[in-house]
C-alpha positions as CSV (number, residue, x, y, z in Angstrom):
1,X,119.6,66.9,65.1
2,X,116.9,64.8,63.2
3,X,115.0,64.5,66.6
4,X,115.2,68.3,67.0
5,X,113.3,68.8,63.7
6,X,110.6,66.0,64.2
7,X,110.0,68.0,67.5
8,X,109.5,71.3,66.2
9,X,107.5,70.2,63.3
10,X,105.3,68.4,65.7
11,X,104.8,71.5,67.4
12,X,104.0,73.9,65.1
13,X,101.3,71.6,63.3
14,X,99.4,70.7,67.2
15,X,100.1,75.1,67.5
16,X,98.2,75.8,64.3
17,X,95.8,72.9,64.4
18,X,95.1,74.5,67.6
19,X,94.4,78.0,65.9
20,X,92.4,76.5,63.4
21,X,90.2,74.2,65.9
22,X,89.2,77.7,68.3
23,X,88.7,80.0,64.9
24,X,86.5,77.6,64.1
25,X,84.7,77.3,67.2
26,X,84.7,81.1,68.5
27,X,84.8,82.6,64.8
28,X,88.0,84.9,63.7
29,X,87.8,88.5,62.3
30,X,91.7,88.7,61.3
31,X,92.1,90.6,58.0
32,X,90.6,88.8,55.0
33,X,89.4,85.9,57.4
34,X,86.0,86.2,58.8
35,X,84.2,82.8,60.3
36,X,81.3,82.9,62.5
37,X,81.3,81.1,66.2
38,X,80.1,78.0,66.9
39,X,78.2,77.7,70.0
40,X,76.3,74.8,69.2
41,X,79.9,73.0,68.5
42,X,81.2,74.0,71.9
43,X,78.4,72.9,73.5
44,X,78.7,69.5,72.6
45,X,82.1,69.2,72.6
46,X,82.4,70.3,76.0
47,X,79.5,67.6,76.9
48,X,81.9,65.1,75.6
49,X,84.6,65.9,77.2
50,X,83.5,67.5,80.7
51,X,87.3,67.0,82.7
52,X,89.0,68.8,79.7
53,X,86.1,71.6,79.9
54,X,86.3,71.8,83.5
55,X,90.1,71.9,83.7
56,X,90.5,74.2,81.2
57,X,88.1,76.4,83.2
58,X,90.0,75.8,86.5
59,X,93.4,77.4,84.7
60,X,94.8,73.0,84.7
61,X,94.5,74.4,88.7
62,X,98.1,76.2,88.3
63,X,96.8,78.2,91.1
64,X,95.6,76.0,93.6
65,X,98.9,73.8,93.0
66,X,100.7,77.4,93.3
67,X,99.1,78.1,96.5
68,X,99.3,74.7,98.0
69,X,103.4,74.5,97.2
70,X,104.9,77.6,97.5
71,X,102.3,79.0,99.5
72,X,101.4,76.7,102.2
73,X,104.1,73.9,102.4
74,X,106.4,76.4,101.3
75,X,105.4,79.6,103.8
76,X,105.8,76.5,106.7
77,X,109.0,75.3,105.8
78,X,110.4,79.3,105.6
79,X,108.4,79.7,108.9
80,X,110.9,76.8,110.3
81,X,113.7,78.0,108.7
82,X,113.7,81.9,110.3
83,X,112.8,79.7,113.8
84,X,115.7,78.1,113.3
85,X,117.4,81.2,112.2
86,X,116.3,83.4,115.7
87,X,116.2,81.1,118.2
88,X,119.5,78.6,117.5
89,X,121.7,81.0,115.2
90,X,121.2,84.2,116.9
91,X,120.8,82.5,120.1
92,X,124.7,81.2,119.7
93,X,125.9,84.4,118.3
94,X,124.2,86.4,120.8
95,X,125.5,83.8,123.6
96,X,129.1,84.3,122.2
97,X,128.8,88.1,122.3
98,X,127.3,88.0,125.8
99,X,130.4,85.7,127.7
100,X,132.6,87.6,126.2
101,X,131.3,91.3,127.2
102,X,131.1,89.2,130.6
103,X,134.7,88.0,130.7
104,X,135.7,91.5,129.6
105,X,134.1,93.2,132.5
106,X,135.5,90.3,134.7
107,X,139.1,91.0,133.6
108,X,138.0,94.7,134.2
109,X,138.4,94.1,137.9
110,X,141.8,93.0,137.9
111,X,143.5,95.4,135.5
112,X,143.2,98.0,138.5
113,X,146.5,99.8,137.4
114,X,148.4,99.3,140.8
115,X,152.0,97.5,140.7
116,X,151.5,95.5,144.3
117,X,148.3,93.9,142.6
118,X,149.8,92.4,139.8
119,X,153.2,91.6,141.4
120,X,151.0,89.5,143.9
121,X,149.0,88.2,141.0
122,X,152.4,86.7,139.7
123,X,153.6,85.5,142.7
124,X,150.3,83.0,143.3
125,X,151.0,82.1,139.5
126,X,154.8,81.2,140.3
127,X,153.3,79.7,143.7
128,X,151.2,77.3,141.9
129,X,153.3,77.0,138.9
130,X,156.3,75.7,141.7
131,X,153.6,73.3,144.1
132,X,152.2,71.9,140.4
133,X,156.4,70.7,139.6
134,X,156.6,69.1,143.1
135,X,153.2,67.2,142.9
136,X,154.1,66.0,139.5
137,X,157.7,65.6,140.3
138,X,157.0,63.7,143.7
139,X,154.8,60.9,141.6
């Protein structure tokens, strides 16, 4: 818990240092505080430290980190993904759906509603059924 207090003090002094350091530099009109800017200050101070001026000017590049992660490595992988998705997903699926509206209008043809059809149709199945107990049988 002792850790948790050293942290948030720590962070509220760097917040209101920070506060204090651009008041001073770009002036304040908050209520009863007035200050002036500085513009001599942040010109030297941003000669002295060009990479913090120039970052801070860039955003830190949060955008161009944005854009590069989510939108370019990120956009290809989801581009790979919905590939994957239509061509070797839906392709099975659609595979599955086509043999078996095939085999369905396969078995169509047989189920032709007469008696003599299907009374042949089990007499090959007892034929074979019979000659598949003799080979075995015979060995």
């Amino acid at each position: 818990m002792t850790v948790f207090f050293i942290v948030l003090a720590v962070t509220i002094v760097v917040a209101i240092a920070g506060m204090v350091a651009a008041w001073r530099l770009f002036g304040v009109e908050l209520g009863p505080f007035r200050g002036r800017q500085r513009p001599e200050a942040i010109r030297a101070l941003t000669a002295r430290v060009p990479f913090l001026y120039r970052a801070s000017a860039n955003k830190w590049w949060f955008d161009d980190l944005y854009n590069v992660l989510f939108m370019v490595i990120g956009g290809r992988i989801a581009a790979a993904f919905w590939w994957f998705d239509r061509n070797v997903v839906d392709g099975v699926v659609n595979g599955i759906g086509a043999l078996t509206r095939r085999t369905g209008s396969d078995l169509a043809r047989v189920q032709t509603g007469r008696v003599q059809n299907y009374a042949l149709g089990i007499a090959i199945g007892l034929i074979v059924m019979a000659g598949s107990y003799f080979v075995i049988a015979g060995r």
